[in-house]
TORGU-55490 format. One record per residue: z negated, y negated, x negated of N, C-alpha, C in turn. Coordinates in steps of 0.02 Angstrom, whole numbers, plus 50000, padded with zeros to 5 digits. Atoms other than C-alpha are relative to their C-alpha. Layout:
N
ZYXZYXZYX ...
//
This chain:
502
500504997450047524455276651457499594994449971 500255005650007524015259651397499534998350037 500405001349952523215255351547499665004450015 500534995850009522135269851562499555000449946 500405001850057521515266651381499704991550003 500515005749987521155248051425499345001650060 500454999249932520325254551572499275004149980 500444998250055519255265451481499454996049964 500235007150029518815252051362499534994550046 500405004549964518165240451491499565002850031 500734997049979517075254451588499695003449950 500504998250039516265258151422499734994050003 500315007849989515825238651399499504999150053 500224999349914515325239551580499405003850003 500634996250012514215253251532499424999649961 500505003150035513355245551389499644994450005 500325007250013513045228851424499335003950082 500364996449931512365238451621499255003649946 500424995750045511375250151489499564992849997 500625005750067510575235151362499614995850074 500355002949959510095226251540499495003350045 500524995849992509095240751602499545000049961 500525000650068508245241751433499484992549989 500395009150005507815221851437499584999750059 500434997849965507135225551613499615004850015 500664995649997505985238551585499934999149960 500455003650040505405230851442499634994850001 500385005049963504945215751536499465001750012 500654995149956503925228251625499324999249981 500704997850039502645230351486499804994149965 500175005450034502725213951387500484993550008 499455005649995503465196651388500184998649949 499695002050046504795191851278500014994649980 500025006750024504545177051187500544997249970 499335003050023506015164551149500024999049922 500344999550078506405163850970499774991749987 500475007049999505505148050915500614995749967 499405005350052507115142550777500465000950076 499375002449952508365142050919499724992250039 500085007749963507275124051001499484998849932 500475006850075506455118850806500344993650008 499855006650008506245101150815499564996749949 500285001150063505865093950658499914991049986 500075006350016505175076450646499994997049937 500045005250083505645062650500499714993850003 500255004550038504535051850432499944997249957 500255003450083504405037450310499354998850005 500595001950004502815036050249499734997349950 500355002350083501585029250088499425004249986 500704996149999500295040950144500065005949959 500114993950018499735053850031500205005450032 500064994449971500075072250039499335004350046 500474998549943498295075850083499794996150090 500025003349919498445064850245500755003350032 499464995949952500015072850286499865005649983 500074992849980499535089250263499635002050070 500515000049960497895087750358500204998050098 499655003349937498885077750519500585006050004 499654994649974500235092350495499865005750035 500034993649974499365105950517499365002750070 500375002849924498185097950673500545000050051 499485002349954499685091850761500295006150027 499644993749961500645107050772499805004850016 500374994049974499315117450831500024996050064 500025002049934499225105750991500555002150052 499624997849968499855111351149500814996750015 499485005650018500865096351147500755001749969 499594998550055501905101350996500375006050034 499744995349990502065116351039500485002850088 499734998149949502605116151199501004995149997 499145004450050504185100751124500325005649952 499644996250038504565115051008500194998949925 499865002350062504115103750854499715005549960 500264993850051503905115650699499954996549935 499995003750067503925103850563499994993449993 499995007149989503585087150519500194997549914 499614999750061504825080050381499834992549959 500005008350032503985065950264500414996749943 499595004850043505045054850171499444994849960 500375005350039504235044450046500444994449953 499765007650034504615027449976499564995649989 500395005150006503895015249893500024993049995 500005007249995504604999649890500334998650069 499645001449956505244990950030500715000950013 499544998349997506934992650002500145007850010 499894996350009506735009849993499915002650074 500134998849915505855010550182500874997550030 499365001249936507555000650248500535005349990 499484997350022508805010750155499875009450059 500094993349962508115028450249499974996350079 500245002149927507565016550421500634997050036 499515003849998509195007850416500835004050031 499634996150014510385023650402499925005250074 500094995749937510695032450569500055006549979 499764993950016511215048750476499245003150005 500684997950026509345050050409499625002750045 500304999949911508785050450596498984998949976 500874998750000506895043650541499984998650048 500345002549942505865045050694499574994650005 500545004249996504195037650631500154996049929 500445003250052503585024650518499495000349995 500814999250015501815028050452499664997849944 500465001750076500625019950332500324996249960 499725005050052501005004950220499684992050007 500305007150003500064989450276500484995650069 499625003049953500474977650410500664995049962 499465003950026501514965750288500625004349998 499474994449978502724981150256500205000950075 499655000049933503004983050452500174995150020 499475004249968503344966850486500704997049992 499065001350033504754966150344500385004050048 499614996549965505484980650414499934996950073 499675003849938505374971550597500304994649984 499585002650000506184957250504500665001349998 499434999050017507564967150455500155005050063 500084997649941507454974850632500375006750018 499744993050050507294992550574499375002950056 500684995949979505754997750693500294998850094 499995000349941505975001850900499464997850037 500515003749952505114991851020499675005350040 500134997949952504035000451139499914995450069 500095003549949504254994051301499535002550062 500394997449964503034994451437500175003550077 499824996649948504064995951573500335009150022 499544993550036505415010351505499515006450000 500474993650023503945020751440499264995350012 500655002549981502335015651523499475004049949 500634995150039501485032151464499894998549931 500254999550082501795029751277499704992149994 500385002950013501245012451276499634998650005 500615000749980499755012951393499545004449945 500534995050044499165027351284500014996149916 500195003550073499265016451109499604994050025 500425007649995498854999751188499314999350024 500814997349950497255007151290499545001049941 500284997150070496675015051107499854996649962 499965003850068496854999550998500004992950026 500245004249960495854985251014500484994949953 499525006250007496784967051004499814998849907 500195002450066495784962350838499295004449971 500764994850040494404971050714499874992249949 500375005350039493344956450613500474994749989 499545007349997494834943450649500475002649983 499414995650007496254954950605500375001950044 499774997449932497694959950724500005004049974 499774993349993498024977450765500495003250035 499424998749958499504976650846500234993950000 499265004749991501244967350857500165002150035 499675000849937502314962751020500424995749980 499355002250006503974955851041499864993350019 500005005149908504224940451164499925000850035 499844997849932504604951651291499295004950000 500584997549993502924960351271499985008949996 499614991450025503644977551194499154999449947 500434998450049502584984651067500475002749940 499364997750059503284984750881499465006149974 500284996750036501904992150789499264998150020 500504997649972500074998350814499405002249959 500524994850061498605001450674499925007250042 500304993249988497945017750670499495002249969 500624998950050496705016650543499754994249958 500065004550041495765005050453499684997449926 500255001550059495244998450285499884993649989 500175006650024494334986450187500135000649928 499694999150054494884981850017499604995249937 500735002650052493714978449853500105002849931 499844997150081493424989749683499415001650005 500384992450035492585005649640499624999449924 500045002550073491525002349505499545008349982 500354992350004490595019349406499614996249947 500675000650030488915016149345499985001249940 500224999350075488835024349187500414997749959 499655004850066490385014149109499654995149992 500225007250005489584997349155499305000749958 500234999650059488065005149059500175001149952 500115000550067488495010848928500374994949956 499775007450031489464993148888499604995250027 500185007950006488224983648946500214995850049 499305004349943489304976949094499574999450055 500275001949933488384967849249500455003850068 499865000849964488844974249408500314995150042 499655005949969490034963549483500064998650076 500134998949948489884957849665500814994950028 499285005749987491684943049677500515003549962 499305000650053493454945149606499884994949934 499815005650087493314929949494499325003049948 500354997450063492004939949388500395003249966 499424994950046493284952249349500364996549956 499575004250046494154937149266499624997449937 500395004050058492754931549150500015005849946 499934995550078492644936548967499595006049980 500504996550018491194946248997500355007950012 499654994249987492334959849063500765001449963 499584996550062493284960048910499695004849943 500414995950052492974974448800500255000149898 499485002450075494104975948666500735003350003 499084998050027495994979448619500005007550029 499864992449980495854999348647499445002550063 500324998849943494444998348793500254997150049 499735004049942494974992348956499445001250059 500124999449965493704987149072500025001550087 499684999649940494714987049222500525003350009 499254997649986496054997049315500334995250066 499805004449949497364988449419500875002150017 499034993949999499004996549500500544994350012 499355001650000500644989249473500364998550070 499845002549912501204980649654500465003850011 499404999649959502934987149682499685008250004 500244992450019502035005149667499235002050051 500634997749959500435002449782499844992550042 500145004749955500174994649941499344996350022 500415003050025498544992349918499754995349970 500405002550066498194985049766500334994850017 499705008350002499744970849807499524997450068 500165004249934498714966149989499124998649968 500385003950051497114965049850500144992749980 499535006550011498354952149773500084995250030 499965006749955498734941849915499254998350029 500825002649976496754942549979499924994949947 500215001450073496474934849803500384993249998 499655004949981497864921849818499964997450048 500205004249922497294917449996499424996549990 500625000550006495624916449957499934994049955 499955003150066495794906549782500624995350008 499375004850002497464896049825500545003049942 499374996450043499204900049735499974999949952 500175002350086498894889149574499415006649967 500694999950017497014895649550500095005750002 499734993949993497574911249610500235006349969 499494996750067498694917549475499424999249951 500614998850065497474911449351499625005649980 500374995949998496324922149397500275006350000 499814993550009497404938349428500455003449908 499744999150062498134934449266499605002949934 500514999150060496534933349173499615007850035 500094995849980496044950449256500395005049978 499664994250041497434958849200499945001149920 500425002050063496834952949022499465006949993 500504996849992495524962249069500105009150020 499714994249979496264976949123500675005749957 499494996450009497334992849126500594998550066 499444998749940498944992649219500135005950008 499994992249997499205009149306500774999850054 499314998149954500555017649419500104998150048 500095000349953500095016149563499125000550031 500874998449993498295018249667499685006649997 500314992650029498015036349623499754998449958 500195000050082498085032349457499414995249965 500405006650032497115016149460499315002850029 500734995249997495625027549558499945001549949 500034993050050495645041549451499734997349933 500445005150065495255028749289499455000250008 500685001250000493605023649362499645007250026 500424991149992493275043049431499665002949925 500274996450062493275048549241499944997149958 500575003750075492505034849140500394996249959 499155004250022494445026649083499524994249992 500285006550004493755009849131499235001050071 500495000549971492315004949241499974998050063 499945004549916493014994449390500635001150013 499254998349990494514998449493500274995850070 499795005549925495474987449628500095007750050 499964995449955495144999349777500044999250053 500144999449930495415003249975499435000449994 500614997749987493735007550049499995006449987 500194994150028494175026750050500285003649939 499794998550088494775028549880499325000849970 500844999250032492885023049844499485004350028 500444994650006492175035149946500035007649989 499664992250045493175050849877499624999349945 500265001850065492875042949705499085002550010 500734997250013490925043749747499925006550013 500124992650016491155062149789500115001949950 499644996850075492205065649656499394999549935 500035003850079491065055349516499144996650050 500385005049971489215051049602499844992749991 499995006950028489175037449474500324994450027 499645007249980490395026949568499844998450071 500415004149954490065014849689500684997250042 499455007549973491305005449821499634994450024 500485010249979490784985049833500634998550040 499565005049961491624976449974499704992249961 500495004550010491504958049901499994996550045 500435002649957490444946749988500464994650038 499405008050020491734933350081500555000549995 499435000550054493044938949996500485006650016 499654992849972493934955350100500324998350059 499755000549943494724956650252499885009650037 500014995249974494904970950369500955001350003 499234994149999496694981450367500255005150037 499874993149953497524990150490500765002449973 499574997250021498655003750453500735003350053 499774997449918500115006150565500255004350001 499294995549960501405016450654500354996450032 499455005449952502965011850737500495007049990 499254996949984504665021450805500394995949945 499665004250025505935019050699500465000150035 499555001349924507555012250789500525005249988 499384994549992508745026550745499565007850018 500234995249990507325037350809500365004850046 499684994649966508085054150854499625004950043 500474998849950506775062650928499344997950047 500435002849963505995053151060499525002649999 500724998249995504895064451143499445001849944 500364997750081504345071850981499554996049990 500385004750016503825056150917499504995850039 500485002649946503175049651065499245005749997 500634996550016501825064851060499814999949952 500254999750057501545062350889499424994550003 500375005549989500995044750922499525000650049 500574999749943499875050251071499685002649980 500504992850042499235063450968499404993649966 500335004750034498615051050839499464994750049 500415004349964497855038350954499595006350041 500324996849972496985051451034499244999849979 500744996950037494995056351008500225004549953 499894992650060495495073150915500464995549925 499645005150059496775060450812499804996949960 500355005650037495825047150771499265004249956 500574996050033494175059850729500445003249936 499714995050038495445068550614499904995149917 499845003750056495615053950485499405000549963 500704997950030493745057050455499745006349957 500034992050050494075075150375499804999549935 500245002050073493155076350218500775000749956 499324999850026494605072650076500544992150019 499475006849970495505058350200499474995649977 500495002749987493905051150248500214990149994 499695007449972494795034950332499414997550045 500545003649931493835024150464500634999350053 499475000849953494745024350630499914995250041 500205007749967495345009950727499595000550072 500314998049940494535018150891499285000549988 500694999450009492585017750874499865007350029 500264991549963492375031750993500115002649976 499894993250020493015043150882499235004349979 500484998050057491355043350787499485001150062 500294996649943490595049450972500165007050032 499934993349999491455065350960499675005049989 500574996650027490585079850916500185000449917 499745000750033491575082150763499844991349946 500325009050011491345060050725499404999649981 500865002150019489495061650749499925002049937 500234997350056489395070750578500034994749938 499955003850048490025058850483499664991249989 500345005250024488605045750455500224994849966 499815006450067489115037750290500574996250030 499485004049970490735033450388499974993450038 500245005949947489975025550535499634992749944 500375008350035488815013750423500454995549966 499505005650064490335009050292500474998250086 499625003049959491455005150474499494994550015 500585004049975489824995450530500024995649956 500095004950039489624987750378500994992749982 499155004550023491684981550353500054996250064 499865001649946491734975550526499384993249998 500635005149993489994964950483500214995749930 499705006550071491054956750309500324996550064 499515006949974491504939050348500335002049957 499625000250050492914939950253500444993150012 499775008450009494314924250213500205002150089 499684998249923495344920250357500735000849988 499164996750021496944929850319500674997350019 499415002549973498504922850347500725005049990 499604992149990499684938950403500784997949987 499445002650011501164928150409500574996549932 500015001850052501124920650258500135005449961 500024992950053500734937850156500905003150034 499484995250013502334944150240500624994749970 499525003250022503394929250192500034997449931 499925000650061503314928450008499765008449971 500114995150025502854946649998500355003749939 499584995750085504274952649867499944996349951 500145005050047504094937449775499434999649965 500754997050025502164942449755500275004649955 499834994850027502684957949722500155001449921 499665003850064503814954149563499824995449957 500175006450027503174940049511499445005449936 500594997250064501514949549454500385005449954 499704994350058502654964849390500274995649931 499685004750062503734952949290499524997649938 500295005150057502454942949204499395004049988 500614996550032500664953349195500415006849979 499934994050019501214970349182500785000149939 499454998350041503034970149116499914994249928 500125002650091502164957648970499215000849992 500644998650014500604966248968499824999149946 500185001050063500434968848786499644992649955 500135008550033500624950248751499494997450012 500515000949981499444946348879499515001549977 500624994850052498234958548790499864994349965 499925004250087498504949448625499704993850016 500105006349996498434932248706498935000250037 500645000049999496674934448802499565003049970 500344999650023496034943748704499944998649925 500035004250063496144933148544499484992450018 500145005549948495654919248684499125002249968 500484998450008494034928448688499535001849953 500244998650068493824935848516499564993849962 500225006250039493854916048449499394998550038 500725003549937492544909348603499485005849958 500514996849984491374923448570499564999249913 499984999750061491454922748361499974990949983 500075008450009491364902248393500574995649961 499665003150038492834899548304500414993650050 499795003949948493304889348463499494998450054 500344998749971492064882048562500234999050080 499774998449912491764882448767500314997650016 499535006049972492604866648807500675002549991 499344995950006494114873048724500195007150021 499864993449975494024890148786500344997250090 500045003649951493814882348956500874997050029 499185002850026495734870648914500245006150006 499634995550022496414886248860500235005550064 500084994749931495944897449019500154998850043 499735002749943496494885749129500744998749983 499124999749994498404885849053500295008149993 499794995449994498364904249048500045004850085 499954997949962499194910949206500204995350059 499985004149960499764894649270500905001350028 499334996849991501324900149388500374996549981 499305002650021503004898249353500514997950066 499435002249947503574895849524499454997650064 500635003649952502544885549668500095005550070 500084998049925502094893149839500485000450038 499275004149957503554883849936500645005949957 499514996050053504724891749806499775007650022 500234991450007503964910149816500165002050081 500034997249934504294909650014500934998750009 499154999150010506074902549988500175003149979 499744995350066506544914249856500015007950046 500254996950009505814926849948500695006150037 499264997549966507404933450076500575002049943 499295000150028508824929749959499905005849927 500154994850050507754941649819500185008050021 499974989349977507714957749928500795001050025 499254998149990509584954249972500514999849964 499654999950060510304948849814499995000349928 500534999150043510054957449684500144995549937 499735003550047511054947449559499474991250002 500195003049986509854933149615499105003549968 500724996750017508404944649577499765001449950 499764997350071508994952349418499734991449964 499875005950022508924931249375499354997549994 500635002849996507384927049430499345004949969 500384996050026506454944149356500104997249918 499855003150068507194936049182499654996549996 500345006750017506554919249219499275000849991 500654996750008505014926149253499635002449931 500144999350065504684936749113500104995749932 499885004050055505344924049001499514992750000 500385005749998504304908349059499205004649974 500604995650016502674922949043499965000049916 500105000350074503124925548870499924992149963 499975005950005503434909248839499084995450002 500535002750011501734903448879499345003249968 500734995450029500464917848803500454996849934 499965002450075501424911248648499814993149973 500495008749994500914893448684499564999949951 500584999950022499354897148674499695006749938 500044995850049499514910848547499964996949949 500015003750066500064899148424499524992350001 500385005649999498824885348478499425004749969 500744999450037497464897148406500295003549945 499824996450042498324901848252500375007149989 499594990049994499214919248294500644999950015 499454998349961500824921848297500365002250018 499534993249916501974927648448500165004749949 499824992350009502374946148426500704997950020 499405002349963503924940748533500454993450008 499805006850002505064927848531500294998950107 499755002849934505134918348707500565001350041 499324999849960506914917348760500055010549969 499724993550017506904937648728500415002850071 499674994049938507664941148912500764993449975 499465003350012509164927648826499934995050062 499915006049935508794913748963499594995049978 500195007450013508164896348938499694996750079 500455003349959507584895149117499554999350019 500795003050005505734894649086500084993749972 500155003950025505794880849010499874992950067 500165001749939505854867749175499164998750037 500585000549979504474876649236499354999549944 500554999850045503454878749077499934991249984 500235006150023503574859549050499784997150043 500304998549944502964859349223499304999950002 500614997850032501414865949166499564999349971 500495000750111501014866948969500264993249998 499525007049994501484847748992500124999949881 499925002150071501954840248792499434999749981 500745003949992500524830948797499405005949991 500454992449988499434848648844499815002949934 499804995650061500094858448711500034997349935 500175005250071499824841948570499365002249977 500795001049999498044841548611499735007550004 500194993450012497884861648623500024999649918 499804999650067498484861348433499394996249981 500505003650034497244846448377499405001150017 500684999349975495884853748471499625006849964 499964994550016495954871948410499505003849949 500534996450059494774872548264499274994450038 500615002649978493394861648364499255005750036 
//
């Protein structure tokens, strides 16, 4: 009896599954069944620095291509970070599975290839993916590379877009203060672009927070030398607001905050949609050209994926894309702007025409990446994290000069010991490894820092009668002192005092 009830049992089974496969074939009949799409989602991870409107705009291009869709990608997963440490910690971590790296400046990709966090492309392995980047992207743009190779002639990383880097200035602040148009950086440093205590002529973003504004920084220090260098970014921040990041430091000169803003190129030409009043100045001399890269990262989990992502991008349709009103990038491919799509955008072509026709310095790529955290920090530590003081100190600097209670000569003395570093060149490239790996080393030197900073706006605070808000040793360390006598020699700081009422 058993066995007649299993038996049973199995020619019903027999009968249904026979049934449901009749039903699936004459349903064929009339339409095709499409696979469900979540059973092959492949979801690409990216670190990036790029805005949401550039990853939206690249999301929702990409995965309309047949490309995509035929890999079965459905999503593209960005990770954001902003400091370096924050790129290794996700690039570093096999769990994370990032595919790509995107957007951050060439100094950022070559840390991460120091800490050998990015996949080579090799030419042999994968001909297709590197013929199709290396064919796309020319060797150099106005003396700039656009691409890194191994030894072995791999490919690490690849611009994809490019920029030139300057400051957004808006017309109707600089009238209605009265303010010259500025065409150099070292104007931004003169007194004339001091306003007062609660105005701030200038915006300027906080390095560890915008990749931008710190490769401003090092143009500025390349350009001007290390000493001379600082001076000047010092006496600028004087002059300035410190902001968050480069949203924030736009967005100031969009709505009338301050007047001049350390900018990319298309920051300034949003800003002039946004605000007609504003203007982007490349200065004269004094810029470089910037390519923006991509790279595999090495725990990339989805090859192909990423591999079409990156072909995507280098593509015509790719490269035309960065031009979408909103992005409005310049692409490292010229032809894009021979598309039909490209041709529209005029103002583009002339500002690529025109950045490609700046002489600018002659950049030293190697350099900027080997003291890069030490940049980094350095300015946080001492302008921003003693902004206030700074305030106080130049602009008392300026108050006396302008009111004569001090004349030029002494202003002159005075301007030349404000912003004089605390740590030499040589030092800032040694330092610069053992900072991003230890932090107890870092923690030490962010002290010294801030403490030699304070240390000298009080110098000269109390060389013109005012005195410090702060007492010096406030981070409890004594190791400014070294470098401050370095510096503010004895001798300096005698003759600041006896000079003071001249």
């Amino acid at each position: 009896m058993k066995i007649k009830r299993k038996a049973i049992i199995v020619l019903m089974l027999v009968t249904l599954i026979a049934g449901s496969t009749v039903f699936i074939a004459t349903a064929e009949q009339d339409s095709v069944i499409t696979p469900d799409p979540k059973l092959n989602d492949v979801t690409l991870s990216i670190v990036t620095r790029h805005d949401v409107t550039i990853t939206d705009e690249f999301t929702a291009r990409f995965l309309a291509t047949p490309e995509a869709i035929a890999l079965g990608i459905t999503e593209l997963d960005f990770r954001y970070a902003t400091t370096d440490d924050g790129w290794k910690k996700l690039l570093e971590d096999p769990s994370k599975s990032i595919d790509l790296a995107w957007g951050g400046g060439p100094s950022l990709f070559n840390t991460m290839e120091n800490w050998g966090l990015l996949y080579h492309i090799d030419p042999v392995t994968d001909a297709e993916l590197f013929t199709a980047v290396n064919d796309s992207v020319p060797a150099t743009l106005a003396g700039a590379g656009m691409k890194s190779f191994d030894g072995e002639g791999a490919m690490i990383w690849a611009a994809n877009a490019i920029s030139s880097f300057g400051f957004t200035i808006n017309n109707d602040f600089l009238s209605t203060y009265g303010l010259p148009i500025p065409q150099t950086w070292e104007e931004l440093a003169s007194p004339t672009y001091y306003i007062s205590d609660s105005v701030k002529a200038i915006s300027m973003g906080d390095p560890p927070l915008t990749t931008s504004n710190t490769r401003i920084y090092q143009i500025i220090l390349q350009a001007f030398g290390w000493e001379e260098g600082w001076k000047l970014l010092t006496r600028m921040g004087g002059n300035a607001g410190i902001y968050p990041g480069s949203v924030d430091t736009r967005a100031a000169v969009v709505s009338g905050e301050v007047g001049i803003a350390m900018t990319i190129d298309f920051y300034g030409v949003i800003a002039n949609r946004e605000n007609p009043s504003c203007e982007y100045i490349i200065p004269e001399g004094q810029s470089i050209v910037n390519g923006d890269p991509i790279a595999l990262g090495i725990n990339v989990d989805h090859y192909d994926a990423a591999a079409a992502f990156m072909k995507y991008l280098f593509s015509p349709a790719g490269q035309t894309a960065w031009m979408t009103e909103g992005l409005d990038r310049l692409p490292v491919n010229a032809s894009a702007f021979l598309t039909p799509e490209g041709s529209t955008h005029v103002e583009l072509y002339a500002l690529y025409n025109e950045t490609l026709a700046n002489i600018g310095i002659d950049f030293d790529e190697p350099l900027a990446t080997s003291n890069l955290a030490t940049t980094i920090y350095y300015f946080h530590q001492t302008i921003e994290q003693k902004y206030s003081l700074l305030r106080k100190t130049w602009g008392e600097m300026v108050t006396q000069f302008r009111d004569t209670t001090i004349n030029g000569t002494y202003f002159v003395e005075l301007k030349d010991q404000l912003g004089v570093p605390g740590m030499t060149l040589q030092e800032s490239i040694d330092w610069n490894t053992q900072y991003q790996s230890d932090p107890t080393f870092a923690s030490e030197k962010d002290s010294e820092w801030r403490t030699y900073a304070s240390a000298q706006y009080c110098v000269i605070l109390g060389a013109l009668g005012d005195p410090c808000p702060t007492v010096p040793t406030d981070d409890s360390s004594f190791a400014f002192i070294p470098a401050l006598i370095s510096t503010l020699t004895v001798a300096t700081i005698i003759l600041i005092y006896k000079r003071k009422k001249k």
